[in-house]
MARROPA-482821 format. One line per 2 residues: their letters; for each residue x, y, z of C-alpha. Coordinates in pm, 1 decimal. Layout:
N
a> X/Y/Z  ...
% end
This chain:
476
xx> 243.3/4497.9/-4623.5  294.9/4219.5/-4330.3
xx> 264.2/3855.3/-4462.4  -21.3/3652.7/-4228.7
xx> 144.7/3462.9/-3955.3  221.9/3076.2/-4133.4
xx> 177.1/2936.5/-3748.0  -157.5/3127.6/-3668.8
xx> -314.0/3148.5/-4053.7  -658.8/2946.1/-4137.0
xx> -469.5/2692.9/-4311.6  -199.3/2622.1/-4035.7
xx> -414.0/2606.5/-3662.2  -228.2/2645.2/-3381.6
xx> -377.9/2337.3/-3238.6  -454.5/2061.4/-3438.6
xx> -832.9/2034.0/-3404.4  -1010.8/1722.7/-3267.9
xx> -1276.9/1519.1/-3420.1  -1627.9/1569.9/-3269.9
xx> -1790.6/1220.5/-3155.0  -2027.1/1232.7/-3430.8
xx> -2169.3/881.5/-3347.4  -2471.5/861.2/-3097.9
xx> -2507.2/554.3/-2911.3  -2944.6/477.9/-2872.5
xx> -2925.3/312.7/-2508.6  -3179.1/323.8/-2242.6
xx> -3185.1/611.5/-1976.2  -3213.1/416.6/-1688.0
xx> -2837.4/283.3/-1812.5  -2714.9/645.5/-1898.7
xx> -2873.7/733.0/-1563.3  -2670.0/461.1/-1397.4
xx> -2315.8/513.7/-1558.0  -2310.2/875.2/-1509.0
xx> -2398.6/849.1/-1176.6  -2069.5/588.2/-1157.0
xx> -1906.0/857.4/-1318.6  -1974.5/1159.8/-1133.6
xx> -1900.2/959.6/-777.5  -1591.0/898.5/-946.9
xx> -1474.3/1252.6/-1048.3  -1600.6/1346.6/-659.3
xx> -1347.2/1125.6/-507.5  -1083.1/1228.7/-765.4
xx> -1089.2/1536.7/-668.3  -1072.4/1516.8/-269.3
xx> -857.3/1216.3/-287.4  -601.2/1360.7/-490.8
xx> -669.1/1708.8/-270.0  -532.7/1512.2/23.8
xx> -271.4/1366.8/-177.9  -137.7/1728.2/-265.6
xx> -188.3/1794.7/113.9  62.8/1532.0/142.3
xx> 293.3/1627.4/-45.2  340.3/1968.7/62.5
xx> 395.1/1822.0/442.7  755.6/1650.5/272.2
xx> 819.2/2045.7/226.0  633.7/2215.1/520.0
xx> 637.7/1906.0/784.3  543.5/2135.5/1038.0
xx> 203.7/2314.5/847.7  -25.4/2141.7/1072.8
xx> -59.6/1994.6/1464.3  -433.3/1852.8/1413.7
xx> -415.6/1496.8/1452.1  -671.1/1426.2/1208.0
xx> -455.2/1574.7/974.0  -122.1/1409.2/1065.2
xx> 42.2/1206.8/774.5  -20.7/879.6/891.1
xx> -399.7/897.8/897.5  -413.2/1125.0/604.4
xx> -201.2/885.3/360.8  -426.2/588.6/378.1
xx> -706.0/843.4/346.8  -527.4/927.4/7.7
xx> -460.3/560.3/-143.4  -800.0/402.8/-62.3
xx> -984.3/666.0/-179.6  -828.3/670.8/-548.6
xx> -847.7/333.0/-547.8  -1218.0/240.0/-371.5
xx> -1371.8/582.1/-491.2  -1247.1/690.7/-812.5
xx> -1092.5/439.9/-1013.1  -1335.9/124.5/-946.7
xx> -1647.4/298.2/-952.0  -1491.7/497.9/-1297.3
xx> -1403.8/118.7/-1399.2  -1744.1/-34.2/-1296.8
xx> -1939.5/225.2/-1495.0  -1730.7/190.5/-1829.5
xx> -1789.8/-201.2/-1766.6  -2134.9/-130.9/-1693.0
xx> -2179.2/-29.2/-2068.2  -1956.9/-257.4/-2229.1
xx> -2099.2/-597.4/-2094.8  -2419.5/-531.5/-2242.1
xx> -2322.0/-413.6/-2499.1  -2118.1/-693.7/-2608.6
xx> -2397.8/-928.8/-2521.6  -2612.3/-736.6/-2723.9
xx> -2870.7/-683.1/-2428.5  -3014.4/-520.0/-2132.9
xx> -2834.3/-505.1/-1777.8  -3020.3/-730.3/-1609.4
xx> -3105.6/-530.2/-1314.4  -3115.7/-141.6/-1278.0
xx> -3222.6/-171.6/-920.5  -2921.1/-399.6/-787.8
xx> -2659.4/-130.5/-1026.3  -2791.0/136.6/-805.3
xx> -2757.8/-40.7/-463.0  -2394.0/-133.0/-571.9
xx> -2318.2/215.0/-597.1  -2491.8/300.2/-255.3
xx> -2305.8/55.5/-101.0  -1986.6/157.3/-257.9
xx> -1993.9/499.5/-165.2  -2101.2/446.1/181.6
xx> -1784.0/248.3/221.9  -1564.5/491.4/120.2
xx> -1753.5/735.7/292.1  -1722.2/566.7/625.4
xx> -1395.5/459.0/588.6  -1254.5/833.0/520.8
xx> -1414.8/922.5/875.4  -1276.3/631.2/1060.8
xx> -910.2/663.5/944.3  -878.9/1000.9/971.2
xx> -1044.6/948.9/1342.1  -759.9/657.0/1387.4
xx> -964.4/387.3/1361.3  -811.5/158.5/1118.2
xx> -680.3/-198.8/1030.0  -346.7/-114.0/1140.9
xx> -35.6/-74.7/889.4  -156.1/-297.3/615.4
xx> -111.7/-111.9/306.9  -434.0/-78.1/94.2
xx> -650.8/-232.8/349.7  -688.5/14.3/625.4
xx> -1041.9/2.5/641.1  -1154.5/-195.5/933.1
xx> -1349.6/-492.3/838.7  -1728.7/-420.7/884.4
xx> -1704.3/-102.1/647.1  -1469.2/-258.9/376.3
xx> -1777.4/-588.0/376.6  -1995.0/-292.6/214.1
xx> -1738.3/-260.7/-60.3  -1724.5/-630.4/-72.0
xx> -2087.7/-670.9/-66.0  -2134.4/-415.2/-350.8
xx> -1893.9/-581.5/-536.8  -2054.3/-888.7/-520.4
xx> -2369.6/-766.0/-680.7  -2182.4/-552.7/-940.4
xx> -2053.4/-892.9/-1048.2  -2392.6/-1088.7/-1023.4
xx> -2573.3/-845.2/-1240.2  -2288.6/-836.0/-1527.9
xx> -2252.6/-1209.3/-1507.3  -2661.3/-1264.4/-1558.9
xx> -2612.7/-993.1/-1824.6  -2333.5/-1242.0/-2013.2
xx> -2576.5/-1570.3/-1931.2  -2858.9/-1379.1/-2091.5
xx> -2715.3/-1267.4/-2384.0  -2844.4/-1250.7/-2752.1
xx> -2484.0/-1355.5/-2907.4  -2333.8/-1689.5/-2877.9
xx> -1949.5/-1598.1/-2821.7  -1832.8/-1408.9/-2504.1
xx> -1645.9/-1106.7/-2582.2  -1243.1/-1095.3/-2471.3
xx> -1355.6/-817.6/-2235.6  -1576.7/-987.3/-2089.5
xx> -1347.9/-1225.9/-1976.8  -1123.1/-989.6/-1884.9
xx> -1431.1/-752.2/-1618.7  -1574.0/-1052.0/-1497.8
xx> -1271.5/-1253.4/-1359.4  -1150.8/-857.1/-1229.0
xx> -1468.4/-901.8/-1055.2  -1471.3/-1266.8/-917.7
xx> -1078.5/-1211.4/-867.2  -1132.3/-939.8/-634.5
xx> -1409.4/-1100.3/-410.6  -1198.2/-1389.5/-353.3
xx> -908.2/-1154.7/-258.3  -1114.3/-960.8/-33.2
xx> -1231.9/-1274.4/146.4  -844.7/-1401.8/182.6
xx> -729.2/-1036.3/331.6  -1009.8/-976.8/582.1
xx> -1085.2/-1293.2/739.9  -982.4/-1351.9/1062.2
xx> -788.1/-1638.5/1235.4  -480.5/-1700.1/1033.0
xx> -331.6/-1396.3/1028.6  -224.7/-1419.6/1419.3
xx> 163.4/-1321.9/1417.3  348.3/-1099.4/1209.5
xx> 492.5/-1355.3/933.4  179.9/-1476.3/857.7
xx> 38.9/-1107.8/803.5  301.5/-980.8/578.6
xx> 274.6/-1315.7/358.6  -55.9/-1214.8/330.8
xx> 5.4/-833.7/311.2  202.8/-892.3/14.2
xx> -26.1/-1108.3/-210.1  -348.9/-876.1/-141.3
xx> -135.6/-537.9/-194.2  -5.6/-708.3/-549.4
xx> -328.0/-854.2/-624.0  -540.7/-528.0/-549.5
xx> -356.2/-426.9/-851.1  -317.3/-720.4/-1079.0
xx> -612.6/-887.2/-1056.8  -847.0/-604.3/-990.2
xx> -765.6/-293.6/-1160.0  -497.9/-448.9/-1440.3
xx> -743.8/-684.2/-1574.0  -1080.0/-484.6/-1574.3
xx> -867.8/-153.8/-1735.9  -726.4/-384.6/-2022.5
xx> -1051.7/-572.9/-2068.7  -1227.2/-202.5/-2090.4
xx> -965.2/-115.3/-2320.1  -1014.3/-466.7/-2533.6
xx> -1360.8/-241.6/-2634.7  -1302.5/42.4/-2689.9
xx> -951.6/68.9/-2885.5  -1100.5/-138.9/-3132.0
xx> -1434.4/92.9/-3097.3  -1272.4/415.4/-3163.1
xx> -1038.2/313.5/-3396.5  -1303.1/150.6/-3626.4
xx> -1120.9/-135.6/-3652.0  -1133.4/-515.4/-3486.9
xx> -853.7/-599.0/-3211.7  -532.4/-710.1/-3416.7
xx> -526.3/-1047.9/-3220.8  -823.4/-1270.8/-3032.5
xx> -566.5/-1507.2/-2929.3  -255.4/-1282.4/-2766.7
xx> -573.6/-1144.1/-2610.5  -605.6/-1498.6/-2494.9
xx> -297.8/-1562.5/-2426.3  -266.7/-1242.7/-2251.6
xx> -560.4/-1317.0/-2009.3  -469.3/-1676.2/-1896.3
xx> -89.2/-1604.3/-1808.9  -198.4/-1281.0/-1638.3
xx> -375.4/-1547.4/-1419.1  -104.8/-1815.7/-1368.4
xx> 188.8/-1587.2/-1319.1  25.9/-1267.1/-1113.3
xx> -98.6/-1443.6/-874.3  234.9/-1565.3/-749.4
xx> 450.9/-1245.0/-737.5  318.2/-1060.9/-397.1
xx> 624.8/-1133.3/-164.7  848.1/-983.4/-391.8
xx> 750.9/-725.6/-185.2  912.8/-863.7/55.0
xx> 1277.1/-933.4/-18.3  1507.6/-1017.9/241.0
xx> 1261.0/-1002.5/494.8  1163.3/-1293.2/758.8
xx> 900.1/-1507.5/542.0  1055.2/-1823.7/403.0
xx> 1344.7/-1804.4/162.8  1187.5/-1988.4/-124.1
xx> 811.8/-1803.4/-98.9  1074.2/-1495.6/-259.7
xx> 1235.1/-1656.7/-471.9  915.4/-1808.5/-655.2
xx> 780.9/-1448.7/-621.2  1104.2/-1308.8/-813.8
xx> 1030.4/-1598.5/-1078.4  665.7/-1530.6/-1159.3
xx> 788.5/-1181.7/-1179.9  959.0/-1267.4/-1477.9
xx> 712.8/-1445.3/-1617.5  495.9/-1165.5/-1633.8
xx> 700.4/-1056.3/-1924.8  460.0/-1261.2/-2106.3
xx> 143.6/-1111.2/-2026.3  233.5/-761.0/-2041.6
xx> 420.4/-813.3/-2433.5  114.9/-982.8/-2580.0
xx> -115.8/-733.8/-2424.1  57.8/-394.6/-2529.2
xx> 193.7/-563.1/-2866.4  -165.5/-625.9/-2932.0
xx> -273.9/-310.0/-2852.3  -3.5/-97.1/-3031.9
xx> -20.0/-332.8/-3368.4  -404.6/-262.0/-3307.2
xx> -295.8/130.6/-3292.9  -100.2/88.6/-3609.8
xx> -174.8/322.7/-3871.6  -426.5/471.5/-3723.6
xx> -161.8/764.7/-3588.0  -346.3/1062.2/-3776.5
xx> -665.8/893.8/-3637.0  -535.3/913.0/-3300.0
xx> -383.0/1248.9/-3321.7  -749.9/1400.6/-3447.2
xx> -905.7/1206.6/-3169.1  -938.4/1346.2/-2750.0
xx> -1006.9/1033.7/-2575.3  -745.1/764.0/-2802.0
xx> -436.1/1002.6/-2676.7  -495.4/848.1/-2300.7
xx> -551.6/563.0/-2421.7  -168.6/536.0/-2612.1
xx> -57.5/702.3/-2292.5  -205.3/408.4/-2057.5
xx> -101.4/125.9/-2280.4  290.1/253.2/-2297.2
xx> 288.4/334.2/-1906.0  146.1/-50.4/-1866.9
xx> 472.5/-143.8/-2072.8  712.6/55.4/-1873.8
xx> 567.0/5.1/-1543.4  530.0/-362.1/-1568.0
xx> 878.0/-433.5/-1705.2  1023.0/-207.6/-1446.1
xx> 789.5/-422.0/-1194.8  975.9/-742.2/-1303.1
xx> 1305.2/-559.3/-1250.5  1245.8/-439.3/-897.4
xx> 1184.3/-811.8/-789.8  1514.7/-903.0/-838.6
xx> 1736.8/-887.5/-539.8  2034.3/-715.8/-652.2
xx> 1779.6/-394.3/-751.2  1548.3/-454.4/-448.7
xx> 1833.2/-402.0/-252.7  1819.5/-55.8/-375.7
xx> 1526.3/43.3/-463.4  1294.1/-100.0/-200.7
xx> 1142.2/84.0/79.7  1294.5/422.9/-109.8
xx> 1105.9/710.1/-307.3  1114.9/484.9/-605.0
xx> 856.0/286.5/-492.7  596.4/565.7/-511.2
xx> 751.2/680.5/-859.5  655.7/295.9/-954.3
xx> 333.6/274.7/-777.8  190.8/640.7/-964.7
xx> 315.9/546.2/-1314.1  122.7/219.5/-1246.1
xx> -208.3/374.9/-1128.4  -146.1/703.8/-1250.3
xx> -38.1/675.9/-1629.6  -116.6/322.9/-1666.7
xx> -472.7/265.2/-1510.5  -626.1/617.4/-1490.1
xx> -509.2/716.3/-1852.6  -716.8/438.3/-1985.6
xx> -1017.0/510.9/-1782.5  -999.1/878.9/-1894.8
xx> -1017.5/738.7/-2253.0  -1258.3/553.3/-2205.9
xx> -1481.8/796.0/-2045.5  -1431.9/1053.8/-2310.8
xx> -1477.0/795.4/-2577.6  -1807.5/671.7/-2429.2
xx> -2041.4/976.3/-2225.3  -2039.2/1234.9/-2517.9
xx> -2160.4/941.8/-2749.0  -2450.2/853.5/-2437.2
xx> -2586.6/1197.9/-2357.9  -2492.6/1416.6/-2684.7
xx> -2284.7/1685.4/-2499.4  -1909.4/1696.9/-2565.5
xx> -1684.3/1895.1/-2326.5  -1470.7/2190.5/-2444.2
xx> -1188.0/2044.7/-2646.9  -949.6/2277.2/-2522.5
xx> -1019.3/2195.2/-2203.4  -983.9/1815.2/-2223.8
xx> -657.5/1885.0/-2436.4  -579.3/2075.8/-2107.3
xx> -665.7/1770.0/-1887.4  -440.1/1573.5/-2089.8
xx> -103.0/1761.7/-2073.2  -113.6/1854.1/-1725.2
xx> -150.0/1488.7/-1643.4  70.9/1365.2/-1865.8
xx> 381.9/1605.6/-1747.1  290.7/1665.2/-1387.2
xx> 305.9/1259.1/-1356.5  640.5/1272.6/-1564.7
xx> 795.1/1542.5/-1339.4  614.0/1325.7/-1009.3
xx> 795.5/1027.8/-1110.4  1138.9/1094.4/-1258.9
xx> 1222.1/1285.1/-992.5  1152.3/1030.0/-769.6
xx> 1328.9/812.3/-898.9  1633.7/944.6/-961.7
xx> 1590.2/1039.6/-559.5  1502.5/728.8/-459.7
xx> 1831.2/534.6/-638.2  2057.4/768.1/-446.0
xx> 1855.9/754.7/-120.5  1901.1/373.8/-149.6
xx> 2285.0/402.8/-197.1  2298.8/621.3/80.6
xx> 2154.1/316.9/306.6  2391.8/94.3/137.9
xx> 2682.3/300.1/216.4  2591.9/334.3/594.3
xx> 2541.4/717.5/584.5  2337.7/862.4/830.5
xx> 2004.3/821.5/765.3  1937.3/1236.9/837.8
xx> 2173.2/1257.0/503.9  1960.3/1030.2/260.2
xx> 1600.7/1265.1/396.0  1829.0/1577.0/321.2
xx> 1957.8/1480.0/-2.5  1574.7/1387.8/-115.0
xx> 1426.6/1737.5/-52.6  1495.4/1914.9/-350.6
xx> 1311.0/1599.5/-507.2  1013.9/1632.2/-284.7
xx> 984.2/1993.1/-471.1  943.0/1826.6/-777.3
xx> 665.3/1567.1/-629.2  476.2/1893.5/-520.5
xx> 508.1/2065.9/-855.5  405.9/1743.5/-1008.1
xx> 125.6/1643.7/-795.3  -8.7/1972.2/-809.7
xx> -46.0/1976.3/-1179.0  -177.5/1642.2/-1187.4
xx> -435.2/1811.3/-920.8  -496.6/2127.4/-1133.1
xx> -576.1/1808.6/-1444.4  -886.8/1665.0/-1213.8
xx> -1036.3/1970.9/-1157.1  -1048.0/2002.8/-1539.1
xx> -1182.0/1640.9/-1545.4  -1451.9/1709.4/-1290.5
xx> -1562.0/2024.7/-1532.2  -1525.4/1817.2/-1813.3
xx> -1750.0/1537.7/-1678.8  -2028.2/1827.8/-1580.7
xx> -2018.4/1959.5/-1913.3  -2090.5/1609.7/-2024.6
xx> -2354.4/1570.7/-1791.7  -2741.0/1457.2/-1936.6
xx> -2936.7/1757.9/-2004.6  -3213.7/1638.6/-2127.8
xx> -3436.3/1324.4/-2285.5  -3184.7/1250.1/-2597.6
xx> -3195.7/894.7/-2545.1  -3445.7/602.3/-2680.2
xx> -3585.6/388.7/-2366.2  -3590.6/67.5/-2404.7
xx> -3743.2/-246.8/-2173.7  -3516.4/-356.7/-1910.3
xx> -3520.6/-605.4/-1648.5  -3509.6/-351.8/-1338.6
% end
């Protein structure tokens, strides 16, 4: 008689099951309305952003697929980065924050009606921006900022009332202390308004110098004090929220938050190494650089001592998994930040494949991991519908690897393209010595593209289906 299988009995799963989101959070429909609706935009933009992004990356194999000028790589690219970062991950951002401010303050968002013209607004930017750089009609090579000015002032202007309505929400509320996260969305919030201002208006920016100083503190701050501080404030809620258990320190959050603010705000022209803008402008860079080693330790020791014990709880859970992943790219990416700022590594690394290994671990496993977490953590609680385990365990893995097997690649590519430049080889030898790496980007990006698909399903199948939530009275 054949024994049962000890890997596929009852007692012994083949996957470990997850936890079902038991809890059910009693909020308003208007807000579940609202967020979703964040939400879905998001997963929209995921999708065809990261469908042009794969486009892309088949072109560094097949450079020849395509004559349409629409579709050539330099319209296409900027299509690709402002759309992840305009269309998916701030509006994914914006509706997580959209929950936790008022939550936190223990009341209503103070207006329904300016939420919803904030996401208009929003997604008529990105909309109109896609059409205008893939027509040619752009700011010129400014990374991150290719949309011409009138259509970016709708993001802006959005924005804006994104951050009057949560900061009303915070005046108004019903508890006397302000939340760490709080802090942490609405300085993302009046951060990125001021940054905005400083990279669009006109008359200073008249000669080349003067652009690329500039160039270099809105590209760093785009990330630093827009997406790094809203993701780690979101996560400031709901680690602590899923783990049942408070934050393991209130003041390296503090701590945290003010020298994220002293020392980020200083590091943009290490960008710019060895380039024409004044000697000492990269040298300060390359020492606030090092300074953010501050920051980034009390944030992620926070959040891992936070984590600790709690592995079993983490293991049984399918949104706390992206979460661990985000907080230990956040480590690795910001440490290897401060080590491509010095000059002896720029040297190598700069203006090679490395750079976009570095810049997809940042917004890749650091900043969309922790959205995903917190977007499985939250919308099965809000509408009562929990999407297919399997398939979220699904969304996980193929994000996970296909941005390992991106990145290493790249990087391992990019070091020896670098050297190649430093040796004086031809430059034909360094793009023919980097193509069997640009096979791995395209195997990696296209698992990471097969993972949003899954997300986009997932978010459908967490979709409101019907009246299970308690209305409340809101200021709309």
């Amino acid at each position: 008689m054949n024994k049962p299988s000890a890997v596929q009995s009852v007692e012994r799963p083949l996957t470990v099951e997850k936890a079902k989101a038991e809890e059910r959070i009693e909020t308003s429909s208007k807000s579940v309305k609202l967020i979703f609706s964040f939400i879905a935009c998001s997963a929209f933009w995921l999708v065809f952003g990261t469908l042009v992004g794969e486009y892309l990356g088949f072109k560094f194999i097949w450079p020849e697929i395509d004559t349409i000028s629409w579709l050539s790589f330099g319209r296409l690219r900027p299509v690709h980065t402002n759309v992840v970062f305009w269309g998916f991950l701030s509006q994914a951002m914006l509706a997580l924050a959209l929950y936790v401010v008022p939550r936190t303050s223990q009341r209503e968002l103070f207006s329904y009606r300016v939420g919803w013209a904030s996401l208009w607004l929003m997604n008529l930017s990105v909309i109109l921006g896609v059409i205008s750089l893939m027509a040619g009609i752009n700011n010129g090579a400014q990374e991150y900022r290719e949309f011409i000015w009138p259509i970016f002032s709708l993001f802006a202007f959005g924005l804006i009332l994104v951050a009057y309505n949560l900061y009303k929400t915070i005046a108004n509320r019903n508890v006397k202390e302000i939340y760490i996260s709080n802090w942490y969305i609405l300085a993302a919030c009046l951060w990125t308004i001021i940054l905005a201002a400083i990279a669009y208006l006109p008359g200073y920016q008249q000669d080349g110098i003067s652009q690329t100083v500039i160039q270099g503190y809105y590209m760093h701050q785009g990330v630093g004090q827009w997406f790094t501080p809203m993701v780690l404030g979101l996560t400031y809620y709901f680690l602590p929220k899923l783990l049942n258990r408070p934050i393991y320190s209130y003041s390296l959050g503090v701590l945290a938050f003010w020298t994220q603010m002293v020392f980020y705000t200083m590091i943009g022209s290490h960008h710019f190494v060895f380039s024409p803008i004044p000697w000492w402008i990269q040298t300060v860079a390359i020492v606030f650089s090092v300074g953010m080693i501050v920051p980034v330790t009390a944030g992620t020791g926070n959040f891992l001592l936070t984590m600790r014990g709690k592995w079993r709880s983490i293991a049984r859970s399918y949104s706390l998994p992206f979460i661990l992943v985000g907080v230990i790219f956040y480590a690795i990416v910001s440490y290897q930040g401060t080590l491509e700022a010095f000059r002896s590594l720029n040297k190598t690394w700069h203006f090679t494949n490395f750079t976009i290994a570095h810049s997809h671990m940042s917004m890749y496993g650091f900043v969309s991991f922790l959205v995903w977490g917190g977007i499985y953590g939250l919308i099965p609680r809000m509408t009562g519908y929990e999407p297919p385990q399997f398939a979220v365990g699904a969304h996980f893995w193929l994000a996970f690897i296909g941005v390992l097997v991106y990145s290493i690649p790249l990087m391992i590519g990019g070091t020896l393209q670098g050297l190649s430049w430093i040796a004086g080889d031809p430059f034909m030898e360094s793009v023919t010595l980097m193509a069997p790496y640009w096979v791995w980007r395209a195997v990696g990006g296209t698992m990471m593209f097969m993972s949003h698909l899954i997300f986009a399903y997932n978010v459908w199948k967490m979709r409101p289906q019907s009246n299970k939530n308690v209305d409340e009275p809101s200021n709309s």
